[in-house]
C-alpha positions in Angstrom: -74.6 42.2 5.2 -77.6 43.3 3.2 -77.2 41.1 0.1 -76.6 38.4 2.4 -80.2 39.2 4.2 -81.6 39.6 0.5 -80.3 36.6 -0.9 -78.5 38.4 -3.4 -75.5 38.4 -5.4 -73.1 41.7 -5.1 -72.4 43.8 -7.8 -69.6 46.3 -7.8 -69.3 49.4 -10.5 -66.0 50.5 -10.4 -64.7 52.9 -13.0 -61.3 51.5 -14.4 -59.6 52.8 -17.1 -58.5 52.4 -20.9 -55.1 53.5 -20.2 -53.6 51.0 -18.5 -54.9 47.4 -17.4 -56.5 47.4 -13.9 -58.7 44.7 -14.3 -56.6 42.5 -12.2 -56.4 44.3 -8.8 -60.5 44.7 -9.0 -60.1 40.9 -9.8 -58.0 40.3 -6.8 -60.5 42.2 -4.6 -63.7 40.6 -6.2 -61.7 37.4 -5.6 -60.7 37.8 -1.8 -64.6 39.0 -0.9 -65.5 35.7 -2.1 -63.3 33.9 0.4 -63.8 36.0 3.2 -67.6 36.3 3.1 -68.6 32.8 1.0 -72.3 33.5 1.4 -72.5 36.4 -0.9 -71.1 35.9 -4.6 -69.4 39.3 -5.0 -68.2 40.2 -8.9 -66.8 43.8 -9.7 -67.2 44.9 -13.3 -65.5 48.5 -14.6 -67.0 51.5 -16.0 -64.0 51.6 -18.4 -61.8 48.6 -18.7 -61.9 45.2 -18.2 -64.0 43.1 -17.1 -66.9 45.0 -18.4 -70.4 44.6 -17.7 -70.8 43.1 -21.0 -67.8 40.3 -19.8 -69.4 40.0 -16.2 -73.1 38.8 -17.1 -71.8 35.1 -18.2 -71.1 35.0 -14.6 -73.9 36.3 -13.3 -76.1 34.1 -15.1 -74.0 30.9 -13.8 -74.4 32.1 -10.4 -78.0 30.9 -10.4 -78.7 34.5 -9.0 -81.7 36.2 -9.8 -81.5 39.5 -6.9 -78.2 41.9 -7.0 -77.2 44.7 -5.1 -75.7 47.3 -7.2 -73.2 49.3 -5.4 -70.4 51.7 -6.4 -66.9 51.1 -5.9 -66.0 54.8 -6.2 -64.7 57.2 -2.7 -67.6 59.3 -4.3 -71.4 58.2 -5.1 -71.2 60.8 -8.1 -72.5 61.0 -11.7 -71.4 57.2 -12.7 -73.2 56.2 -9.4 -76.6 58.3 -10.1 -77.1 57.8 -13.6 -74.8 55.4 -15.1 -75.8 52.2 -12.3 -78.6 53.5 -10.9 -80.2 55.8 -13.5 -83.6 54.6 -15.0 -82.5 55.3 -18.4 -82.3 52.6 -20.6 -78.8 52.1 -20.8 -77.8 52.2 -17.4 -76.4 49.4 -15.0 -79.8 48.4 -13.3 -82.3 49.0 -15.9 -80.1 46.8 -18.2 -79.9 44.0 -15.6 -83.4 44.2 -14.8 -84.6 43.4 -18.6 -82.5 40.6 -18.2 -84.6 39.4 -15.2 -82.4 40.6 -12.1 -83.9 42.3 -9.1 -81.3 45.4 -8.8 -81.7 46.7 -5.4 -78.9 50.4 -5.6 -76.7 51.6 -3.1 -75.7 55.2 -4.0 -73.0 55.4 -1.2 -69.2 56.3 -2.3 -67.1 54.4 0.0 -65.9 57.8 1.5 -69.2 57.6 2.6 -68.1 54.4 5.0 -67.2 55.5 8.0 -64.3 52.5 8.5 -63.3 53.3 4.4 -62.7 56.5 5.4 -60.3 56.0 8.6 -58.4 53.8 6.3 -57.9 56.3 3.7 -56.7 59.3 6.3 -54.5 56.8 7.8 -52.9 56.2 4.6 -53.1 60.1 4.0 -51.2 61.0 7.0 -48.5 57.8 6.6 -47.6 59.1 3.2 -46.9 62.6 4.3 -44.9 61.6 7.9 -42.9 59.4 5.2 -42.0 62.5 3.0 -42.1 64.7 5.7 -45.0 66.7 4.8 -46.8 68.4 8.0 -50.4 68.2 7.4 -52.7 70.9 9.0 
């Protein structure tokens, strides 16, 4: 809702791995945000991992887009959040996108942080240990 009252593109930092490839599920998500909300162009780019920010700005700059919102895909608006995407060091996530001409706009909220994120997440929490009998106090 707010990049879409901005007029801006949506950027996801999500922090990935170099362990394993993950890429494809942040892919899948990027993917099925654009379909379900087609006025906002939503990409996803990892922390560690691929797609990079490096591999994400090619797409950026096709979008036409000149305003993002920066926002982390993390239960927990933590260190990566503060400093890495929304730090005004050099090398973070905003202050490299705004030498490239972007107006970053931040949102240091974990998802934990969303009320409806969080529902989801106990509900899965309290599944799992019903289905292995676990009693949860």
């Amino acid at each position: 809702a707010l990049a879409e009252r901005n007029g801006a593109a949506l950027l996801y930092m999500a922090h990935g791995n170099t362990y394993m490839a993950s890429g494809s599920a942040y892919l899948e998500f990027a993917a099925i945000m654009n379909r379900m909300y087609p006025r906002v162009k939503t990409y996803i780019a990892l922390v560690e991992g691929y797609p990079s920010l490096d591999d994400t700005l090619p797409l950026l700059a096709a979008s036409g887009s000149k305003k993002l919102l920066l926002k982390p895909f993390m239960t927990v608006a933590g260190d990566h959040t503060l400093n890495d995407m929304a730090g005004a060091e050099p090398e973070s996530w905003k202050s490299n996108l705004e030498t490239k001409g972007y107006k970053v706009t931040t949102v240091s909220q974990g998802l934990g942080e969303i009320n409806g994120f969080a529902d989801i997440y106990l509900h899965h929490v309290q599944q799992t240990a019903k289905d292995h009998n676990i009693t949860l106090h």
